[in-house]
C-alpha positions as CSV (number, residue, x, y, z in Angstrom):
1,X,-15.3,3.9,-7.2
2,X,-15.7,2.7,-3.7
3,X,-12.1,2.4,-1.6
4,X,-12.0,0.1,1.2
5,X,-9.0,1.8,3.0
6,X,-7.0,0.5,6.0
7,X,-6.2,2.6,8.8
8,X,-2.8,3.2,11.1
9,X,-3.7,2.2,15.0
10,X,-2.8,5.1,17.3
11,X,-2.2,4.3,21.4
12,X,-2.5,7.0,23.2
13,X,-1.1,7.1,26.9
14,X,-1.2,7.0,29.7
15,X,-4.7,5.9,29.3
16,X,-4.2,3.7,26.4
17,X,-7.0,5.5,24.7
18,X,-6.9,3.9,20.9
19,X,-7.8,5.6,17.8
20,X,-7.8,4.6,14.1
21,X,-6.3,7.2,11.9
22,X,-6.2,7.9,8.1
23,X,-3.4,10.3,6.8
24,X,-5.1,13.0,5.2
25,X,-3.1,12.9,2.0
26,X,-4.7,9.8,0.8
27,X,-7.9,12.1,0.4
28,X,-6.6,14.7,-2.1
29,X,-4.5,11.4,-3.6
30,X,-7.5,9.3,-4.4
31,X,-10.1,12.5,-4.8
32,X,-13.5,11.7,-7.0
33,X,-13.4,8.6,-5.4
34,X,-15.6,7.1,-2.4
35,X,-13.1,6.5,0.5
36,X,-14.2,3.8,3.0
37,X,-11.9,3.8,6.5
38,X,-12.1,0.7,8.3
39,X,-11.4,0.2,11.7
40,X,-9.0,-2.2,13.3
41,X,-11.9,-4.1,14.8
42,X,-10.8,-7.1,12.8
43,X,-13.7,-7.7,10.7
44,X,-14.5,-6.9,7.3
45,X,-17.7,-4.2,6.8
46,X,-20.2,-5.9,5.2
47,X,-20.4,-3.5,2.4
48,X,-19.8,-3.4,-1.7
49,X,-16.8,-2.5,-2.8
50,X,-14.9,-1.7,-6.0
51,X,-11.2,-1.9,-4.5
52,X,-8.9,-1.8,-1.4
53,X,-6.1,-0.3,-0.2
54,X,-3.7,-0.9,2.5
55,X,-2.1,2.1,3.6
56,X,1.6,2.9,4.7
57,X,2.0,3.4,8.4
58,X,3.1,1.7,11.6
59,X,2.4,-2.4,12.5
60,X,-0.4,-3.5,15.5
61,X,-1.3,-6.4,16.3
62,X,-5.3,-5.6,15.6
63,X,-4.4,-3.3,11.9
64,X,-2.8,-7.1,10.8
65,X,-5.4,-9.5,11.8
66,X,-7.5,-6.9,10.3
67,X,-5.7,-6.5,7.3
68,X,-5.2,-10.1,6.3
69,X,-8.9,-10.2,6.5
70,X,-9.4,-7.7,4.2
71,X,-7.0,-8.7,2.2
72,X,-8.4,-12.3,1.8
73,X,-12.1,-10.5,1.0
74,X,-11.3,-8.7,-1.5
75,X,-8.7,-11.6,-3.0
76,X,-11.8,-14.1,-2.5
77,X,-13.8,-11.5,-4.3
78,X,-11.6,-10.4,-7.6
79,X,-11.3,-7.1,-6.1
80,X,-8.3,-4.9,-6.7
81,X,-5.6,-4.7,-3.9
82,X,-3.0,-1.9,-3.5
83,X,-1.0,-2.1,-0.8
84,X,1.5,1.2,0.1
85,X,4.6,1.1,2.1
86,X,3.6,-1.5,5.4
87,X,0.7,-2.5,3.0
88,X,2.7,-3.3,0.2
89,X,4.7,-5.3,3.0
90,X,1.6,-7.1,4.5
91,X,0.7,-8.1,0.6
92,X,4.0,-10.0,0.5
93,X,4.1,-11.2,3.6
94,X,0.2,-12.8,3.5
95,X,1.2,-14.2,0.0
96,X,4.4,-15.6,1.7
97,X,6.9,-13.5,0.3
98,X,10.1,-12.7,2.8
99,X,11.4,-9.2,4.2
100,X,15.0,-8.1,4.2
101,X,16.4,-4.6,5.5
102,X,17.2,-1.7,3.4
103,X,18.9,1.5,4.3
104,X,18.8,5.0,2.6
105,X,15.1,4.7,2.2
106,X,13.9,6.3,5.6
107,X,12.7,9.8,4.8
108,X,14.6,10.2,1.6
109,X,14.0,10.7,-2.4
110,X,14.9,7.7,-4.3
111,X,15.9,6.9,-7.8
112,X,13.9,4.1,-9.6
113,X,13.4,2.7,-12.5
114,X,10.4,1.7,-14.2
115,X,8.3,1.1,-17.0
116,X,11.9,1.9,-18.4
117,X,12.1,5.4,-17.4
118,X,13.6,6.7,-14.4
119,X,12.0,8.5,-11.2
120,X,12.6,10.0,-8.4
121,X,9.9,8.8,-5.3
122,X,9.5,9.5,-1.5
123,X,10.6,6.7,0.5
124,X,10.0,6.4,4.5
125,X,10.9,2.8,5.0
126,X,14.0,0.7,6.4
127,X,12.2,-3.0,5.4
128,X,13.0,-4.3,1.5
129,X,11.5,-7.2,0.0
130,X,14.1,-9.6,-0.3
131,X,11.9,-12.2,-2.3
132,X,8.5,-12.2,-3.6
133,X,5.4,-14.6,-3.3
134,X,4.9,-16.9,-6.4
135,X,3.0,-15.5,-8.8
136,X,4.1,-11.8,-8.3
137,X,6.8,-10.1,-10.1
138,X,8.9,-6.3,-9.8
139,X,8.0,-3.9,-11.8
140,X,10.0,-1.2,-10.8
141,X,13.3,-1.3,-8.3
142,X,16.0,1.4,-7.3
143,X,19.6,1.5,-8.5
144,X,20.6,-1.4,-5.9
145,X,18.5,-3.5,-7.6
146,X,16.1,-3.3,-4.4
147,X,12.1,-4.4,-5.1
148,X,10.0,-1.0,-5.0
149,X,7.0,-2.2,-6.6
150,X,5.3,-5.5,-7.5
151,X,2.2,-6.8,-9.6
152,X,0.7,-10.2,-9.3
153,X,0.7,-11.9,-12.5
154,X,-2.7,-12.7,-13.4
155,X,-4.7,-10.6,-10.5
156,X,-5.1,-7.0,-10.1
157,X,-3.1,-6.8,-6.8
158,X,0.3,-4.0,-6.8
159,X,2.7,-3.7,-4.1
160,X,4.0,-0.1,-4.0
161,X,6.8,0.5,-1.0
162,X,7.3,4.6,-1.9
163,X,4.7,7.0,-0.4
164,X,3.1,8.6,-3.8
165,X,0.1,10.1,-1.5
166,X,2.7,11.8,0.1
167,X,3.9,13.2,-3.1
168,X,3.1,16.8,-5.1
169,X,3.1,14.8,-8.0
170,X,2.9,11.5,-7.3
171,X,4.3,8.6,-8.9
172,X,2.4,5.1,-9.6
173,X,2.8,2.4,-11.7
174,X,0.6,2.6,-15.3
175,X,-1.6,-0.1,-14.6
176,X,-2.5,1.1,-10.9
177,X,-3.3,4.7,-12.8
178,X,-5.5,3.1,-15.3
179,X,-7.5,1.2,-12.5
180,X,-8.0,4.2,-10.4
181,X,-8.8,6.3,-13.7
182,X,-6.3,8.4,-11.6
183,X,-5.3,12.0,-12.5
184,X,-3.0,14.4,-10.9
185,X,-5.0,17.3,-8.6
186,X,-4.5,20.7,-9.9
């Protein structure tokens, strides 16, 4: 499968030199598939493409314009959308969902439940999602009841806020393993 996957934007001073980075994990995480970086250029690489994923990782101003672009391409297109951590947050806040704060979630295992089992994931966040977009419900929230991940209803799109790239074994939601015919890396 072919990944359209977003990139962090990296300033570096004192010249202001600017880089586009991708965290290395997402390579071993998503292995035996075809990973596509795109730079924060804001504008959409006029490729095919089988699914995108917005990564976790700090806001700029140029990684959100080109974001939302990507994000209504693939939507336009019927393409799957997975958004991590920030892009699990940029999913709800370009389908006009609202953000709240959270603490205990910044560099810290957390308890969830889903699927109606329980797990333990790898948080690095201090944002929560304090109401979704119509059309998208939880599907799996910690033991405060916060929103850790989130499906549309009728679209392949998934909202995940904990870091499973980041994780030895990492956990995702069954429908999001299913569409990346994921299996764990020996």
């Amino acid at each position: 499968m072919r990944i359209l996957i977003s990139q962090i934007e990296h300033i570096r001073p004192p010249r202001n030199f600017v880089f586009d980075a991708l965290e290395r994990s997402y390579y071993r995480f998503l292995q035996g598939h075809e990973l596509v970086p795109v730079p924060n250029i804001i504008k959409v690489p006029d490729i095919d493409y089988d699914c995108l994923v917005l990564t976790g990782g700090p806001d700029s101003v140029a990684r959100n314009k080109t974001e939302n672009l990507l994000f209504y391409d693939a939507f336009n297109k019927g393409v799957p959308i997975i958004g991590i951590c920030h892009g699990a947050f940029a999913i709800n806040d370009i389908c006009g969902g609202i953000h709240g704060k959270v603490s205990g979630h910044l560099d810290k295992d957390v308890v969830i439940t889903m699927e109606g089992s329980d797990h333990t994931v790898r948080c690095y966040h201090t944002q929560s999602i304090e109401k979704l977009p119509a059309e998208f419900v939880a599907i799996a929230n910690d033991k405060r009841g916060n929103i850790e991940a989130f499906k549309h209803v009728s679209r392949p799109i998934y909202g995940i806020i904990w870091h499973p790239e980041r994780m030895d074994v990492p956990v995702l939601p069954a429908e999001v393993k299913k569409l990346l015919d994921w299996v764990p890396s020996v």
